[in-house]
C-alpha positions as CSV (number, residue, x, y, z in Angstrom):
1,X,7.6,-82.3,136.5
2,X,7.7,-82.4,140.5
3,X,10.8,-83.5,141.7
4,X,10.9,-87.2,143.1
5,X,13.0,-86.2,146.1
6,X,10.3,-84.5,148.3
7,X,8.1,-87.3,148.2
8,X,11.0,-89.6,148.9
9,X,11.4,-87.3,152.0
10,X,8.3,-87.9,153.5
11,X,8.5,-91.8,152.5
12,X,11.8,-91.5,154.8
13,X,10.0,-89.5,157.6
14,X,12.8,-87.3,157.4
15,X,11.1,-84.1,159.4
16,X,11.7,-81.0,156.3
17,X,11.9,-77.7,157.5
18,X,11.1,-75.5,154.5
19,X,11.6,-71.7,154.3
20,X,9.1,-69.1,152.7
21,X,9.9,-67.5,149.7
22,X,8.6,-64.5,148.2
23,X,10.8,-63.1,145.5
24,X,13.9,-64.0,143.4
25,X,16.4,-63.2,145.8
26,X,15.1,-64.8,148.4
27,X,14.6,-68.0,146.1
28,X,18.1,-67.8,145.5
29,X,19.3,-67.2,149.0
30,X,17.2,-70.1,150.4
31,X,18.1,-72.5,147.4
32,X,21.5,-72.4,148.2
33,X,21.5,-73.4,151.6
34,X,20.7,-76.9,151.6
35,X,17.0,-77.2,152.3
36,X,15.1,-80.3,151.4
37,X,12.2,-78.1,150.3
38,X,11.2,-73.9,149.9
39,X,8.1,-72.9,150.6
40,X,6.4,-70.3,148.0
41,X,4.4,-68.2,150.3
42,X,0.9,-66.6,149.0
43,X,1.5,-63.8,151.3
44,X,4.9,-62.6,150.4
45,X,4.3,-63.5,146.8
46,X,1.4,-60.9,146.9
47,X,2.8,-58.5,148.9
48,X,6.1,-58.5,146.5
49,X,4.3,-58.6,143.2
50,X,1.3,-56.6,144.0
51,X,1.8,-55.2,147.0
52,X,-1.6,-55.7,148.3
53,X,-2.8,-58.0,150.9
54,X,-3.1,-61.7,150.7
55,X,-7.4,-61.4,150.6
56,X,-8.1,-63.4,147.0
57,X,-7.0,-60.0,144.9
58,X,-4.3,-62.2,142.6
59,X,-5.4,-64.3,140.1
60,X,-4.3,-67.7,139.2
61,X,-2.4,-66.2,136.0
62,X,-0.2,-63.9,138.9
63,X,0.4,-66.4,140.6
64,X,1.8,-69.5,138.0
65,X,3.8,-66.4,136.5
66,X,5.6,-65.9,140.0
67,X,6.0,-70.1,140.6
68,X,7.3,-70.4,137.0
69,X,10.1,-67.8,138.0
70,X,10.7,-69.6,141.4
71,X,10.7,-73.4,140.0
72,X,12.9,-72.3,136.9
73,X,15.5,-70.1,139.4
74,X,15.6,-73.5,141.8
75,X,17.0,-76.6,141.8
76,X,15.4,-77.4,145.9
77,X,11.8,-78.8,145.1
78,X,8.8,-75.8,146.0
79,X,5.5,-76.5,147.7
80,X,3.6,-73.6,146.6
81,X,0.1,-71.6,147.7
82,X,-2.9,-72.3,145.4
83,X,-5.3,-70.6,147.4
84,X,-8.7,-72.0,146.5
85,X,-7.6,-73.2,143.3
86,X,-9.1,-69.8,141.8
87,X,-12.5,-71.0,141.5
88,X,-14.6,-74.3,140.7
89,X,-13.9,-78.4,139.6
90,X,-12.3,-76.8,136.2
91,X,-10.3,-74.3,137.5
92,X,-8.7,-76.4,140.3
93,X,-7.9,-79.2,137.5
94,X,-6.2,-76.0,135.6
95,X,-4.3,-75.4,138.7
96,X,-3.0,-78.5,139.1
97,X,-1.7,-78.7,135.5
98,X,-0.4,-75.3,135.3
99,X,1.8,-75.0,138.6
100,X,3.0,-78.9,138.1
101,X,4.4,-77.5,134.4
102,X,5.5,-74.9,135.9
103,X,7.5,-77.4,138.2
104,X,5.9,-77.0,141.6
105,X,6.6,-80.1,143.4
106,X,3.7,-79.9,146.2
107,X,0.9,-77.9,145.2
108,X,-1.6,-76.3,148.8
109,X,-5.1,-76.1,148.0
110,X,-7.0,-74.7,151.0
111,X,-11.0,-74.6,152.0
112,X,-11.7,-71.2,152.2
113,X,-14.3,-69.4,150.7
114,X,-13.8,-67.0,147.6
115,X,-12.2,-63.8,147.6
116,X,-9.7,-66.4,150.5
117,X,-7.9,-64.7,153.0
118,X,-4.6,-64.9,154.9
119,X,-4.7,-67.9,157.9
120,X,-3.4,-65.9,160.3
121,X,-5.8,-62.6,160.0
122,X,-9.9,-62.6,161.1
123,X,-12.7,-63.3,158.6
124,X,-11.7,-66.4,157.3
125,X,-14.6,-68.7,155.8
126,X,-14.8,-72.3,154.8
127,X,-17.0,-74.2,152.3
128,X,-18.7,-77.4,153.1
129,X,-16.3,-80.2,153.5
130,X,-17.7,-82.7,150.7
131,X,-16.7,-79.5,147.9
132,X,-13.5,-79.4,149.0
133,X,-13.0,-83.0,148.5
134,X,-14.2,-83.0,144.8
135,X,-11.8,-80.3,144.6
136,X,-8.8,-83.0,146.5
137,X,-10.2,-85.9,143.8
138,X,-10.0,-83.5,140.9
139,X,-6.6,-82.3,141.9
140,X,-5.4,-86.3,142.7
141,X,-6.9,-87.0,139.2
142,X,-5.4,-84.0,137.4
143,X,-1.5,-83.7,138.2
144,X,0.2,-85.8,135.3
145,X,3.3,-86.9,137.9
146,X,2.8,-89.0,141.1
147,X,5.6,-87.1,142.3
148,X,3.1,-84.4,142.5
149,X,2.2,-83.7,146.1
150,X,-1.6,-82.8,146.6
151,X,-1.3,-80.6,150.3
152,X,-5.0,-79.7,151.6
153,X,-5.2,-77.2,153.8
154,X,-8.7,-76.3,156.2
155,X,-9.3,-73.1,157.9
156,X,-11.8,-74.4,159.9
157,X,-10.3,-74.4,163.2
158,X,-10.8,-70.6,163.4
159,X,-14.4,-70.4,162.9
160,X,-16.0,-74.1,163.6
161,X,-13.5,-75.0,166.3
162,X,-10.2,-77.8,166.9
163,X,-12.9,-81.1,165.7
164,X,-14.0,-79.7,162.7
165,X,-10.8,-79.4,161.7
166,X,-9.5,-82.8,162.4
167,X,-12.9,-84.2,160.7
168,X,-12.3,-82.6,157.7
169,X,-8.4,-83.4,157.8
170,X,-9.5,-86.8,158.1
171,X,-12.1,-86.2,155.2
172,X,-9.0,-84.8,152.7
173,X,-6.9,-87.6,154.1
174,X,-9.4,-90.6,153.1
175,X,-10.1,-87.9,149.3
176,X,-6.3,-88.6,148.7
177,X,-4.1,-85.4,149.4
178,X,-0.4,-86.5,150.3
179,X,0.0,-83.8,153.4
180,X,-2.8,-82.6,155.3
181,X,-2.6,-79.0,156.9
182,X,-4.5,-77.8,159.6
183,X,-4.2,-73.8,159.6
184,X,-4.0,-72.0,162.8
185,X,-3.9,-74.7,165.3
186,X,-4.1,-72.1,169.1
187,X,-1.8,-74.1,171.3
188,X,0.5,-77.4,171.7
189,X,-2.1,-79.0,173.0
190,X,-4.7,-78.6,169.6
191,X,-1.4,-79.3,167.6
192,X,-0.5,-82.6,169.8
193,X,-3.9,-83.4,169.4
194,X,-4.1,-83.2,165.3
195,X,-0.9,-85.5,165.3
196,X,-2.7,-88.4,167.2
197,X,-6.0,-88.0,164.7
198,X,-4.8,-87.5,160.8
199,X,-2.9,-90.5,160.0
200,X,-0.9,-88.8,156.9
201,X,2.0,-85.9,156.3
202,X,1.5,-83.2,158.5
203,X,2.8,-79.8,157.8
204,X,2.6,-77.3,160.6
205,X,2.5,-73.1,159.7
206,X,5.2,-71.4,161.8
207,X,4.0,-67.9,161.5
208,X,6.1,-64.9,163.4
209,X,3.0,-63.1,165.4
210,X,0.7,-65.9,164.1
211,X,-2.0,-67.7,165.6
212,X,0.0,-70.6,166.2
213,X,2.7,-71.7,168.8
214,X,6.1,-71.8,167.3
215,X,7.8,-75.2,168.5
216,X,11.1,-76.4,167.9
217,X,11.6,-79.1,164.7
218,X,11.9,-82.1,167.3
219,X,9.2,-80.9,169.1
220,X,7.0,-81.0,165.6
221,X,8.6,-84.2,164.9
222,X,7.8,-85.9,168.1
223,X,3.8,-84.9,168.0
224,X,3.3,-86.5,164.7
225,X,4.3,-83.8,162.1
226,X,6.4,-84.2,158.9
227,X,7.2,-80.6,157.8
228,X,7.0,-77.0,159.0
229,X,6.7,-74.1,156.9
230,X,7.9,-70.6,157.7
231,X,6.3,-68.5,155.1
232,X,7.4,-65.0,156.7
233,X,10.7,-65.4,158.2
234,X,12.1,-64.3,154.9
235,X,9.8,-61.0,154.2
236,X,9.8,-60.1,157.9
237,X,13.5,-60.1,157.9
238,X,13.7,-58.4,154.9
239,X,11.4,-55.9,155.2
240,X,13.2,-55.0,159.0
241,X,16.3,-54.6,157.4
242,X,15.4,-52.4,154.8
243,X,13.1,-50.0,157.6
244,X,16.6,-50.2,159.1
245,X,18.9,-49.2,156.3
246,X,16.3,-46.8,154.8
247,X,15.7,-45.0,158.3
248,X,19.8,-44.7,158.5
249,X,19.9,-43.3,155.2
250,X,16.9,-40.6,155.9
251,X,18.3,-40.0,159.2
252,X,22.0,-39.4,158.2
253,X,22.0,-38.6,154.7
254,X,24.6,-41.4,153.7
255,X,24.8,-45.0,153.9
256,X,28.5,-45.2,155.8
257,X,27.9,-46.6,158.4
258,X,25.8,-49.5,157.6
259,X,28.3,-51.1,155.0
260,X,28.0,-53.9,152.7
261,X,25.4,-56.3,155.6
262,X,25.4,-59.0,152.6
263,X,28.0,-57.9,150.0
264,X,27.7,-56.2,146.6
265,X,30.4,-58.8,145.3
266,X,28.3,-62.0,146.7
267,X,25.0,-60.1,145.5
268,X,27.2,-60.5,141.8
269,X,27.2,-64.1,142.5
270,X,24.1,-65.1,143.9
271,X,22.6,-63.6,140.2
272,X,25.2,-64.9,138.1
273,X,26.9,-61.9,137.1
274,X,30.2,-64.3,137.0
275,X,28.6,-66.4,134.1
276,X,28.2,-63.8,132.0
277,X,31.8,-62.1,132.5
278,X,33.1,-65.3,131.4
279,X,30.4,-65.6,128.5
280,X,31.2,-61.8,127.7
281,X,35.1,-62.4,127.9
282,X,35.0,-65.8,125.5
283,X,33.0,-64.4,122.7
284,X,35.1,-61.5,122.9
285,X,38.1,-63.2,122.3
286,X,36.6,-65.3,119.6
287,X,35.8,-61.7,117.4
288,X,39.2,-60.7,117.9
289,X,40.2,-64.1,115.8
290,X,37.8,-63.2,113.2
């Protein structure tokens, strides 16, 4: 079940900066550092597991796999991509149920069309607003914890402008989602203006090369929002570093000169390897008194 202390956050108005991740090291990296929430980012997810573009190829069962891995490997609470909830009514309520078992504390539902596609790339398509809020109700109706958050995402800003997106935040406000996301928000001026319309959580999408400006957590805080994501800081840093130490290795033939940038000995320790010397060591002893 969802974990009481995100909600608790929001009901504090304590501003939660939550940072994407993608695979198990990253979950582990990110868990560790004191965040108040992660954020389990369709992109990276897809592009880890897959490795194919976020554009509606996974299916729900590749995706609860991956937040059943993430939840299970974290003690920080996860809000985690849904997509579309993979189809109609019924598969939305089989969503809900799945990735809240899974223990996914908040659980992003967007209002794209199907096959959905990343919110930062062209070609993005909504459905009408009133389906989108049967799918909010169903999803409200279907988590079995009211520490479950419902976050609804629209991507209608891209193709039917700044007040169809705040009508239809309004709309999934009113349908009962917890946090309200407005995708791909052009300036500070369409962000400053969603924080005086949708009385509710509002979770901004700090993308690298996105659509949207990246502001400063007090900045977000000030204009009315209550948590920013940043979904590819982790795989953009990653995937840098690794062009990096791959490129030194094909260019030089050894890996000298980079070193150890994180350490094989706290790589040992951020997967447990400790645990099991010392379970290895004990049960090893206790054969020798047999």
């Amino acid at each position: 079940m969802a974990q009481p202390s995100l909600r608790d956050a929001f009901a504090a108005k304590r501003f939660i900066v939550a940072p994407g991740i993608f695979d198990m090291i990253s979950a582990k990296v990110a868990d560790g550092m004191g965040f108040d929430c992660l954020y389990a980012t369709g992109f990276g997810t897809v592009a880890s597991d897959l490795g194919v573009p976020d554009a509606g190829i996974a299916t729900y069962s590749d995706m609860v796999r991956r937040m059943s891995r993430f939840a299970q490997g974290c003690r920080t609470p996860i809000i985690a991509d849904a997509d579309t909830g993979y189809g109609g009514l019924l598969n939305v309520r089989h969503t809900v149920l799945g990735y809240e078992a899974a223990g996914i504390a908040g659980i992003q539902l967007e209002d794209q069309e199907s096959p959905k596609k990343c919110g930062h790339t062209p070609g993005r398509r909504v459905i009408p607003a009133e389906e989108m809020v049967l799918k909010i109700k169903v999803a409200v109706e279907a988590r079995r914890s009211a520490g479950t958050l419902i976050v609804a995402r629209t991507d209608a800003r891209t193709t039917q402008g700044l007040e169809e997106a705040i009508r239809r935040g309004r709309m999934y406000a009113d349908a009962g989602a917890d946090v309200i996301f407005v995708e791909s928000p052009e300036s500070e001026a369409e962000m400053r203006e969603i924080g005086r319309s949708i009385h509710k959580p509002l979770l901004a999408n700090m993308v690298e090369g996105g659509r949207t400006p990246i502001l400063p957590a007090a900045t977000l805080a000030e204009i009315g929002y209550a948590i920013a994501i940043y979904p590819a800081i982790g795989f953009l840093a990653a995937a840098g570093a690794l062009e990096r130490a791959y490129g030194h290795l094909r260019t030089t033939g050894d890996s000298i000169a980079i070193g150890e940038s994180y350490g094989f000995k706290r790589m040992t320790e951020l997967m447990g390897f400790p645990e099991v010397w010392d379970f290895e060591a004990r049960w090893a002893q206790d054969n020798k008194k047999e």
